[in-house]
N, C-alpha and C positions, 0 to 999 in steps of 0.2 A: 606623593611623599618622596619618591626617590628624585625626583625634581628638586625636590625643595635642599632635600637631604645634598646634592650634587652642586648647586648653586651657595650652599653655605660654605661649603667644602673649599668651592673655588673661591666667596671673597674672600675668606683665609687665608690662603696661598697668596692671592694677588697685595692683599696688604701686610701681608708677613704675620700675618698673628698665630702664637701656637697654640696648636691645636690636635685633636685625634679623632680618627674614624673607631668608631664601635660597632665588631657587626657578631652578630650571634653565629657560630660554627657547629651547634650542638644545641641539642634540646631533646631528654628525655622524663618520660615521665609526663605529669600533668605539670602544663608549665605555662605563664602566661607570654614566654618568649619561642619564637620560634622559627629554625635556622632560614639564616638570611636576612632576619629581620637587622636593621641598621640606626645608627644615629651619630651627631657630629659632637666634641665636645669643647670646650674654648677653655682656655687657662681658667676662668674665674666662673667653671660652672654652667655656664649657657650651652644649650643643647637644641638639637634640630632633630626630628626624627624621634624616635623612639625603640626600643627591644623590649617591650612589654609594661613598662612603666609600673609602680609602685616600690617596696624596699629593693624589689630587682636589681633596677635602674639605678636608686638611689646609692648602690653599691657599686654599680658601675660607674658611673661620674664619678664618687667618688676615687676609684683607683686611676681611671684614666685621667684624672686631674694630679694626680701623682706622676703617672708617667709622665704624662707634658713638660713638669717640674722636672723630672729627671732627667727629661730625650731617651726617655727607652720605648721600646714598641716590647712586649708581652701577652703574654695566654692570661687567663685569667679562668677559673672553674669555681664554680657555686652551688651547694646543695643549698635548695630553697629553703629548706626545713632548720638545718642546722646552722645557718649562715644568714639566712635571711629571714627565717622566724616565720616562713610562707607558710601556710596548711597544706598548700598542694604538693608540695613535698619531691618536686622533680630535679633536674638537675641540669645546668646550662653550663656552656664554655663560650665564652667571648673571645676575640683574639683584639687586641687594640692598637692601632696604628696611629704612631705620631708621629705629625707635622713638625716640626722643629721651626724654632726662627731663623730665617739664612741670615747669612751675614749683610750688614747694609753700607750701603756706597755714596757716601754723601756726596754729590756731586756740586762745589759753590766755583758757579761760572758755567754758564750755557755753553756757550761757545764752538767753536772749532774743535776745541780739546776736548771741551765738557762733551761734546758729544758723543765723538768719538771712544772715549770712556765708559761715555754710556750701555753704546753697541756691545764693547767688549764686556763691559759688567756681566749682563745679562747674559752671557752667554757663559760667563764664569760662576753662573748660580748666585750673583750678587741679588739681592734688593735694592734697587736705585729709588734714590732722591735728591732732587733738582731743586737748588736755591739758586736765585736770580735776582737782580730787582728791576730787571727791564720784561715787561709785558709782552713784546714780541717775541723774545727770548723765554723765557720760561711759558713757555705755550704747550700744553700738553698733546697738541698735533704733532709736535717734533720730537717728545717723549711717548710714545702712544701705551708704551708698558711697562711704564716709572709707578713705581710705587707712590710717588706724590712727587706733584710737582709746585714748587711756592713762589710766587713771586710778592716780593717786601724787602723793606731794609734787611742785605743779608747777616749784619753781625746781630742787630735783635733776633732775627726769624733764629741764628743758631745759638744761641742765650737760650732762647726758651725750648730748647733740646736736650733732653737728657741723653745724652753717649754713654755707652758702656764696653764692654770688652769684647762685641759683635758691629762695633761700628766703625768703617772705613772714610777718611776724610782725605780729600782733594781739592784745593784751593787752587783755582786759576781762573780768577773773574777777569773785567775788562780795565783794570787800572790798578796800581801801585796801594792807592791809598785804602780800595777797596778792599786788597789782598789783605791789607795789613789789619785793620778790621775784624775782615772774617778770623784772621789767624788770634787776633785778641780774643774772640768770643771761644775761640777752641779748643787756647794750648793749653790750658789749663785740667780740660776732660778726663773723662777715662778711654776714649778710644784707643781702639787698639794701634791705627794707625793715623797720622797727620801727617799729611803731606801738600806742600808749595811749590810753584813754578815761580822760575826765577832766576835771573844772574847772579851773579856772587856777589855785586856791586847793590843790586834792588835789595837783597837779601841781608848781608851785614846794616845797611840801615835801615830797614825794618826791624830787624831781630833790635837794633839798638834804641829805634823808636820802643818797643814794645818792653824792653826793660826800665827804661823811664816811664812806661804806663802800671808799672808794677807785676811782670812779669818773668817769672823766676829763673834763671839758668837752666838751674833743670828741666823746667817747664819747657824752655829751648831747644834744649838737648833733644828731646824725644822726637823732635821734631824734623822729617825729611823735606831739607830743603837745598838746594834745587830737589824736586822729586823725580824719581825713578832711576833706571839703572840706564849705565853709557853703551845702550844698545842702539840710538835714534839718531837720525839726523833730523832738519827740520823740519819736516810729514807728521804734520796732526796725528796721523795714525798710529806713527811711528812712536811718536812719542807717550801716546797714550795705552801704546804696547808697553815701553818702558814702564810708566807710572802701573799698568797693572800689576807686570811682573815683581815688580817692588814690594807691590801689595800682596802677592802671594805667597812673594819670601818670607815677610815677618808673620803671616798668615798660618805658614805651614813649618817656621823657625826652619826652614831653607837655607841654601849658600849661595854665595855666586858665583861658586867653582863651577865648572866642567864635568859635567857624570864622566865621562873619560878619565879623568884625573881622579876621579873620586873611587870609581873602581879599580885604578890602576892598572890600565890595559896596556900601557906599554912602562 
């Protein structure tokens, strides 16, 4: 059971689904739970494991599918009798632990860059995923701890993606026309962030292609492009340092000042 309990646990984390650990802390009385005992729980109800199963249980999913909705982690206590209508009349405390969904890192363009982005993600608590449409390239040997890796047409494959206000977007495929695409399928979203590689010159006409595709100013505006901040030179790495830190200014509503200056040390 703690096998099972432990492997449900991880494909959650690995594909970012939220979720909470359930484990009993407490168990007095005549009780059908008892401490130690555990189970996992998914946003819509599903469970691995168990802490005694019947109205028990049925009261625990139910709240730790509350927390999941909220991102809190809480205690939670239950007199069987008076709470859960038990006969045996004992008393439990759960403590419940939730998984939240990290934030995700759409990565469209394998590459040099995309890779490098990659590394970095992942090491910034991101959930990566990898849009491509070349099959060498999006090869999950070169991703090995991508949350998904796609290869297809990448402005369909990002069409049929719902972005929200935990998704991080990075355009830098292998051509002009493709960038411009992908940027058609995205600028529209709710992501939190959209960001393009690019000259100024690649840039003003695509931005101008894609307002004749019926793309909104504002829709442009939100949009970082060239992406990242003028920390790089030309080093893949470098610059996919820039593009993160970008991403963790609007992330964390950041500056680009100097903490020196910010504290006023001289």
């Amino acid at each position: 059971m703690d096998r099972i309990i432990a492997e449900k646990l991880a494909e959650y984390v690995r594909t970012n689904t939220p979720s909470a650990l359930v484990t009993v802390i407490n168990s007095e009385g005549s009780s059908p739970a008892a401490t130690g005992y555990m189970m996992t729980v998914a946003e819509n109800g599903e469970t691995a494991g168990t802490i005694g199963g019947g109205r028990l249980e049925h009261l625990a999913v139910t709240e730790a599918v509350e927390c999941i909705r909220a991102g809190v982690s809480r205690e939670a206590q239950y007199n069987l009798k008076t709470d859960a209508d038990m006969a045996c009349g004992g008393c439990v405390r759960i403590f419940i632990r939730v998984f939240a969904k990290s934030p995700v890192l759409y990565i469209v363009g394998a590459g040099h860059i995309g890779r490098e982005l990659y590394r970095l993600g992942k090491e910034f608590g991101f959930s990566t995923v990898i849009v491509d449409d070349r099959a060498d390239m999006a090869d999950r040997a070169l991703f090995p701890d991508a949350s998904d890796v796609i290869c297809g047409d990448m402005e369909q494959v990002l069409k049929s993606i719902e972005f929200d206000g935990l998704s991080y977007i990075a355009i830098a495929t292998r051509s002009h026309h493709t960038d411009e695409n992908a940027l058609f399928a995205v600028a529209g979203s709710q992501a939190k962030y959209i960001g393009m590689i690019g000259s100024t010159s690649k840039i003003r006409k695509i931005f101008g292609n894609l307002t004749d595709r019926g793309i909104s100013g504002e829709s442009l505006k939100r949009v970082y492009a060239p992406m990242g901040l003028n920390i790089a030179d030309s080093n893949p790495k470098e610059i996919a340092l820039s593009i993160l830190s970008e991403m963790m200014l609007v992330k964390n509503s950041g500056s680009a000042d100097h903490m020196r200056s910010l504290k006023k040390i001289w």
